[in-house]
C-alpha positions as CSV (number, residue, x, y, z in Angstrom):
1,X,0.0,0.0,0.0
2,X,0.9,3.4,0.0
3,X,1.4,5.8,3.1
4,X,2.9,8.8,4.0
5,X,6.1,8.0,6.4
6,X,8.1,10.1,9.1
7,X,11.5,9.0,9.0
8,X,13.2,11.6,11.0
9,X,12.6,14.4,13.4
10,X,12.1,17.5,11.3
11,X,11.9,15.8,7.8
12,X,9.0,15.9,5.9
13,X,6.6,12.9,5.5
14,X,7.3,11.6,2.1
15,X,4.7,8.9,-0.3
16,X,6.3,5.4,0.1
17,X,5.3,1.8,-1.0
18,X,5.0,-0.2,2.8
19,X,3.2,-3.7,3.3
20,X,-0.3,-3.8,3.8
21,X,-1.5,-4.1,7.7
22,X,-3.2,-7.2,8.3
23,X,-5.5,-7.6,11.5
24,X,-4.6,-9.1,14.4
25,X,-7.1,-11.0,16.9
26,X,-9.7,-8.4,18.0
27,X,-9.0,-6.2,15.2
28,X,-10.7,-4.8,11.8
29,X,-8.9,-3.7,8.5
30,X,-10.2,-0.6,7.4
31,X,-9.5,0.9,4.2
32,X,-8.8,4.5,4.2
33,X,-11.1,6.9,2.1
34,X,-10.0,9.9,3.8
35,X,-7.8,11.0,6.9
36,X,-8.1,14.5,8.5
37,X,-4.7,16.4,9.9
38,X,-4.5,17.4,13.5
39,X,-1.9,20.0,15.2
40,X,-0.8,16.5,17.2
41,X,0.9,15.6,13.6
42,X,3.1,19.0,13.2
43,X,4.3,17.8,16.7
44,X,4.7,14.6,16.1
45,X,7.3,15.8,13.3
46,X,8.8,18.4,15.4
47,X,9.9,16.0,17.8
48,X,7.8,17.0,20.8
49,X,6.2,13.9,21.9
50,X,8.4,11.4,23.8
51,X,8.6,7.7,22.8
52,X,9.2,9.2,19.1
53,X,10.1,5.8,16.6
54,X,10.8,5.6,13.1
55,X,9.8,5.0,10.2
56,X,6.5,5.9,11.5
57,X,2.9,6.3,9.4
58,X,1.3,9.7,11.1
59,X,-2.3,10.2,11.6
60,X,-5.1,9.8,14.3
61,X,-8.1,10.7,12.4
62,X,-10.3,8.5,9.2
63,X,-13.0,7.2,7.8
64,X,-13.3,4.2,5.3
65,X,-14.8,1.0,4.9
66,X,-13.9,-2.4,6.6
67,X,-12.0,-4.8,4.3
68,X,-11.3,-7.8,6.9
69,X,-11.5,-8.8,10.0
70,X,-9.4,-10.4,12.8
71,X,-9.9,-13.0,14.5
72,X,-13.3,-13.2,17.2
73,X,-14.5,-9.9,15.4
74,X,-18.2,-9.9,14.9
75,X,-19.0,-10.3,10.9
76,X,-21.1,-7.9,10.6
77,X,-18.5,-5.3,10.7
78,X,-17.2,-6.2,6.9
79,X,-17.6,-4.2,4.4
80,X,-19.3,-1.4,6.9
81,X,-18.8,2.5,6.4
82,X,-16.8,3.4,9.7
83,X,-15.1,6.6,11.1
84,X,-12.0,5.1,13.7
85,X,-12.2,6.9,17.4
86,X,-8.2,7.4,18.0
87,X,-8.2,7.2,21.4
88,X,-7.6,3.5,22.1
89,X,-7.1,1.3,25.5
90,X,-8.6,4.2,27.8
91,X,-9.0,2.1,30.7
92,X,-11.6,0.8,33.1
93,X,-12.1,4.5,34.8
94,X,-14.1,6.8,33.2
95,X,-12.6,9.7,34.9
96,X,-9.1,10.1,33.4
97,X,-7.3,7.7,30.8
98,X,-5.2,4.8,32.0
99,X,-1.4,4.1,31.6
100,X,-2.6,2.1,28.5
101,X,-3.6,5.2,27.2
102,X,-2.9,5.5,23.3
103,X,-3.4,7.6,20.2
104,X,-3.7,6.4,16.9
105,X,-0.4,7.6,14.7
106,X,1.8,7.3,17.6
107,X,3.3,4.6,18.2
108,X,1.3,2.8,16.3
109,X,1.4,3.4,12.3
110,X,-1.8,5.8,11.9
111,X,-4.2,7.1,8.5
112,X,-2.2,8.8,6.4
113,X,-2.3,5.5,4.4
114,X,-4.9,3.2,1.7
115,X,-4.8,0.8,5.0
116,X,-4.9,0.5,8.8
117,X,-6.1,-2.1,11.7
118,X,-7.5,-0.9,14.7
119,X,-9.0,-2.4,17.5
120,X,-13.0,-3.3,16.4
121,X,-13.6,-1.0,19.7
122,X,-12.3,1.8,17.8
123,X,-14.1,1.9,14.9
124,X,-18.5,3.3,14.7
125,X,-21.0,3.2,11.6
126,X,-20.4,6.6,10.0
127,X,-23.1,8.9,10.2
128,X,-25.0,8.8,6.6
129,X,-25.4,12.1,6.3
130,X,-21.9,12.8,5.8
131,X,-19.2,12.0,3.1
132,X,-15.9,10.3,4.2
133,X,-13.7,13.8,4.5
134,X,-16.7,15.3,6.3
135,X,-16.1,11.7,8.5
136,X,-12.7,12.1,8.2
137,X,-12.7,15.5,10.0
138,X,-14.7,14.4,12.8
139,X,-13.1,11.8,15.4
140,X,-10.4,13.2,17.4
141,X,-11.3,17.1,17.6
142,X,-15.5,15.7,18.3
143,X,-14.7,13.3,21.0
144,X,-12.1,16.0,22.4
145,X,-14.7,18.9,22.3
146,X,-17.8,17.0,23.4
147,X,-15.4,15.5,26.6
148,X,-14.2,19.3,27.6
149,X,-17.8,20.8,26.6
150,X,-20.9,18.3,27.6
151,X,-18.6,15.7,30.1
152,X,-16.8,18.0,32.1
153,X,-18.1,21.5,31.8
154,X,-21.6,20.2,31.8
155,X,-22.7,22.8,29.2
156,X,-26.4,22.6,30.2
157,X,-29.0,24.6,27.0
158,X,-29.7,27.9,27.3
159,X,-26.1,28.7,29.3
160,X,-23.7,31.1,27.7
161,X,-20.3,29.6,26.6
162,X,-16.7,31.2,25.5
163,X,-15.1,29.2,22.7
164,X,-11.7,30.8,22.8
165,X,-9.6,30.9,19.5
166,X,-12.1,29.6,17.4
167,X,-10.6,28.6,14.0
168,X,-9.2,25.3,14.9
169,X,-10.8,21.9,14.7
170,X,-11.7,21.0,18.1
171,X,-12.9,25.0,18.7
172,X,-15.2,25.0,16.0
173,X,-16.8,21.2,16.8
174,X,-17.1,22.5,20.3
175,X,-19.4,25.5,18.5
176,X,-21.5,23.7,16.3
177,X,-22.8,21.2,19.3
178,X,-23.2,23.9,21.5
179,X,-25.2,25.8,19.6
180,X,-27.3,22.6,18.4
181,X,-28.2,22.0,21.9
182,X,-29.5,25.4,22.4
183,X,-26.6,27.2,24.2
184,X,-25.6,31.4,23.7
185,X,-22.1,30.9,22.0
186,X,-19.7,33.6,21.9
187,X,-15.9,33.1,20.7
188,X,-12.4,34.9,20.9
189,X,-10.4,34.8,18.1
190,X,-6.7,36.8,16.8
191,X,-8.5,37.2,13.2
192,X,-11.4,39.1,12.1
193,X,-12.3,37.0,9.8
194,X,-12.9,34.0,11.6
195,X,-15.1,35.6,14.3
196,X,-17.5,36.3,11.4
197,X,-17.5,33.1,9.8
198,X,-18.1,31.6,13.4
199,X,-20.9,33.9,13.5
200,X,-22.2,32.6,10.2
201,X,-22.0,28.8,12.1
202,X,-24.6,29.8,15.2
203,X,-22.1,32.0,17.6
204,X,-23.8,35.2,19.1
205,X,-20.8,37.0,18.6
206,X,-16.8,37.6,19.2
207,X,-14.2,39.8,20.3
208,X,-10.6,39.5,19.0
209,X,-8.3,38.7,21.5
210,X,-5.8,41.0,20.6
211,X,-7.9,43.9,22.0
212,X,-7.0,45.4,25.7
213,X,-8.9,44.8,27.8
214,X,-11.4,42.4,26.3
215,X,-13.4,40.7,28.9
216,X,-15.0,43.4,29.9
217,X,-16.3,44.6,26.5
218,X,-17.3,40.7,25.5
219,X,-19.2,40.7,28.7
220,X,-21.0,43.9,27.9
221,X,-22.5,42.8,24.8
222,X,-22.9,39.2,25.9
223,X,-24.9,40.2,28.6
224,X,-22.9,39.0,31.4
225,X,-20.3,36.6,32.2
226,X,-20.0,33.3,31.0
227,X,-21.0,30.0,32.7
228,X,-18.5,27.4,30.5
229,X,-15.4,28.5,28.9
230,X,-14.0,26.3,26.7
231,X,-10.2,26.9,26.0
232,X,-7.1,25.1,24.4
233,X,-4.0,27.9,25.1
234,X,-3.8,28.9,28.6
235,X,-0.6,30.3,28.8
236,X,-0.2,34.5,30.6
237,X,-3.8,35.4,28.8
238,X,-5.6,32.5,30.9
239,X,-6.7,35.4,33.7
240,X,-8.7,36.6,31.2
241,X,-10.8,33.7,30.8
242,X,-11.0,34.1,35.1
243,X,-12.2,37.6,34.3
244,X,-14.4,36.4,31.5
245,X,-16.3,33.6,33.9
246,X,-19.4,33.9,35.8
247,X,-19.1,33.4,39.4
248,X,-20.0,29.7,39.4
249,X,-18.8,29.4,36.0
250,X,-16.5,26.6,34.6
251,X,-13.2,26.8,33.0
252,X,-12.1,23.7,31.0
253,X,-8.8,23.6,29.2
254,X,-7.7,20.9,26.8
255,X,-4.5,22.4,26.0
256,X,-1.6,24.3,26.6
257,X,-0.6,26.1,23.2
258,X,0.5,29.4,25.3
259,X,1.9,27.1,28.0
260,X,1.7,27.6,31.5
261,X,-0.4,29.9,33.7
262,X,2.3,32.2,34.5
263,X,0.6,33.6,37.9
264,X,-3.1,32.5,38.2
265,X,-5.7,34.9,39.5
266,X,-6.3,32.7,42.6
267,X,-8.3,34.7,45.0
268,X,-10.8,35.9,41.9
269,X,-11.3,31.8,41.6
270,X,-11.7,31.2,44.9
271,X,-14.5,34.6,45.0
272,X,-15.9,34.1,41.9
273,X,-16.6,30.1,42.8
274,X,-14.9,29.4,39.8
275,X,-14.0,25.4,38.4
276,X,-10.8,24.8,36.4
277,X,-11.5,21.6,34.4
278,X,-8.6,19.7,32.6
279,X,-9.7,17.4,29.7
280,X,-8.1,15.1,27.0
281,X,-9.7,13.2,24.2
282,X,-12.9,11.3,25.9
283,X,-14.0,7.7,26.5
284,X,-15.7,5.6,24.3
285,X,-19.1,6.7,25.8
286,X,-17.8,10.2,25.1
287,X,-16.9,9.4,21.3
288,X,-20.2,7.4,21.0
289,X,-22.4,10.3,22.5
290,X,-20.5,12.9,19.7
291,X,-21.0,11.0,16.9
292,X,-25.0,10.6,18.1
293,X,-25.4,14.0,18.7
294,X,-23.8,14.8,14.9
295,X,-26.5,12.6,13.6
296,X,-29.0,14.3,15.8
297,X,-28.6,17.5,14.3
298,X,-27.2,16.3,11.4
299,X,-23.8,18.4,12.0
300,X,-21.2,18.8,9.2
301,X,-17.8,19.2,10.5
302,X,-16.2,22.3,8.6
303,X,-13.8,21.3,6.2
304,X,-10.8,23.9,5.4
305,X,-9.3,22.1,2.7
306,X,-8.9,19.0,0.8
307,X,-5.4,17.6,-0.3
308,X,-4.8,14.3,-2.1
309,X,-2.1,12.1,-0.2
310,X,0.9,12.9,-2.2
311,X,0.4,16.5,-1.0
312,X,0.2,15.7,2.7
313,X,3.4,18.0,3.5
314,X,2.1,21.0,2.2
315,X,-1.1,20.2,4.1
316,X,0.8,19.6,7.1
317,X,2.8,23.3,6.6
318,X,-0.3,24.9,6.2
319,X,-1.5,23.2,9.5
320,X,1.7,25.1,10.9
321,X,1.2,28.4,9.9
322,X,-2.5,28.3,11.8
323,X,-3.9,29.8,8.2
324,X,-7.3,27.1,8.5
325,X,-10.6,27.5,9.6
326,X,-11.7,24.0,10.2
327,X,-9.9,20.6,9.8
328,X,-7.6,19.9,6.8
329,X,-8.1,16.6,5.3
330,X,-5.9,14.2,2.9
331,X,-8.0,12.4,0.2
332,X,-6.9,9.2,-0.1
333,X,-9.4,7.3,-2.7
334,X,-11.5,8.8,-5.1
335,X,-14.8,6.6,-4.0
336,X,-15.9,3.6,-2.9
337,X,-15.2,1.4,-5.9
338,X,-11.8,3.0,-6.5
């Protein structure tokens, strides 16, 4: 088969001919239609995430069809259309992840490829309603966004809710479920441009982030301070979000793009009643409950741009430069029969 490989830190992932995966006990085949890029990947290739091997397939996120099936996998999964959740061996706690813990592309070979075998756990029916990049696009930013938003933030309808630097994939799947289930969103964001286009997908509003001073002036207009935040940079702006909060208001992070909190705002937390939530990817419940409510509502993940698989280094640099509003995805057949 074909797959885009990682050979070296800093190199970029380059179309090669590898063998075809073939399932294991407990595990499906599933043929790749389409993968969808996450800022994991970039990473990945910058040498940031320890355990690092090579040659190694990136990739967390895809949709295809089951081509075989291991051994003591039920039949009916052959030849089914199936998005793959990438979050694999979570554990017996539904709480936090287990040492087990792993994500699909590292270390095991991932979707940038015509093949991969997952665990039948990992795989669900793809929603009809949506095409196999739109499936594609879905898996790890949903289950990540519905975890931080709905299983530990407890976004209840009707509640307003902060998206912060919405743009990204997991920011903008976080929006379109909250506003399906009937919540007042509002979002931060460094570009113009992207604030209206998330207004155009359900959000009340935005302010861009690189105005002093903004909490106050978001606050004003939303009509007062919000009960869920839902943010992915923390770093020294994260005492706006404190500011930003209603007193009993929850702050969930899922990331640390800005890194750490330089000083935290503590005794506004402790007055405000403020929670500060951590999340990371979600349990199978969580991934099961995100895919439903997509079907629900009939949600289409936005979709940046498409690349075919020999292009996946220029989709991955355009990852790094932060120029996309929604998820990037590779194209790796043409349809079904191809």
């Amino acid at each position: 088969m074909q797959a885009l490989v990682l050979t070296a830190i800093n190199q970029p992932i380059t179309l090669q001919d590898v063998a075809t995966p073939q399932p294991a006990a407990g595990q499906v085949q599933v043929r790749l239609y389409a993968a969808a890029l996450n800022h994991r990947d970039v990473w990945i290739q910058q040498g940031q995430y320890a355990g690092l091997k090579f040659p190694i397939i990136l990739g967390s996120d895809g949709a295809g069809v089951v081509t075989a099936l291991g051994e003591g996998v039920e039949a009916s999964w052959l030849h089914q259309e199936v998005l793959i959740n990438p979050g694999q061996h979570w554990g017996d706690e539904p709480a936090a992840q287990g040492r087990d813990f792993q994500i699909l592309g590292l270390p095991q070979d991932g979707t940038f490829a015509e093949y991969v075998c997952v665990p039948a756990g990992a795989v669900q029916a793809k929603p009809a309603h949506l095409s196999f990049e739109q499936a594609a696009a879905l898996p790890l930013g949903g289950v990540t966004a519905y975890r931080a938003t709905f299983t530990r933030a407890q976004l209840q309808p009707g509640e307003r809710v902060l998206i912060s630097g919405v743009g990204g994939g997991v920011a903008l799947l976080a929006l379109q479920m909250a506003v399906a289930v009937g919540a007042e969103v509002w979002v931060t964001s460094g570009s113009e441009e992207k604030i209206a286009r998330a207004i155009e997908l359900g959000a009340k509003g935005g302010i861009n982030y690189k105005t002093g001073k903004w909490p106050a002036t978001l606050t004003k207009q939303a009509g007062g301070g919000f009960h869920v935040i839902v943010d992915s940079a923390a770093g020294p702006g994260f005492n706006d979000l404190v500011d930003a909060a209603a007193p009993g208001g929850r702050i969930v992070f899922y990331g640390a793009t800005q890194g750490d909190v330089p000083e935290l705002a503590a005794r506004k937390v402790f007055w405000k009643q403020l929670s500060l939530l951590g999340s990371t990817m979600g349990t199978e419940q969580d991934f099961a409950a995100m895919v439903g409510l997509f079907e629900q509502h009939k949600l289409v993940p936005v979709v940046d741009e498409t690349f075919p698989l020999a292009a996946g280094e220029q989709a991955l640099r355009r990852m790094a430069a932060g120029l996309q509003f929604g998820k990037l995805v590779l194209k790796i057949q043409a349809d079904k029969n191809a």
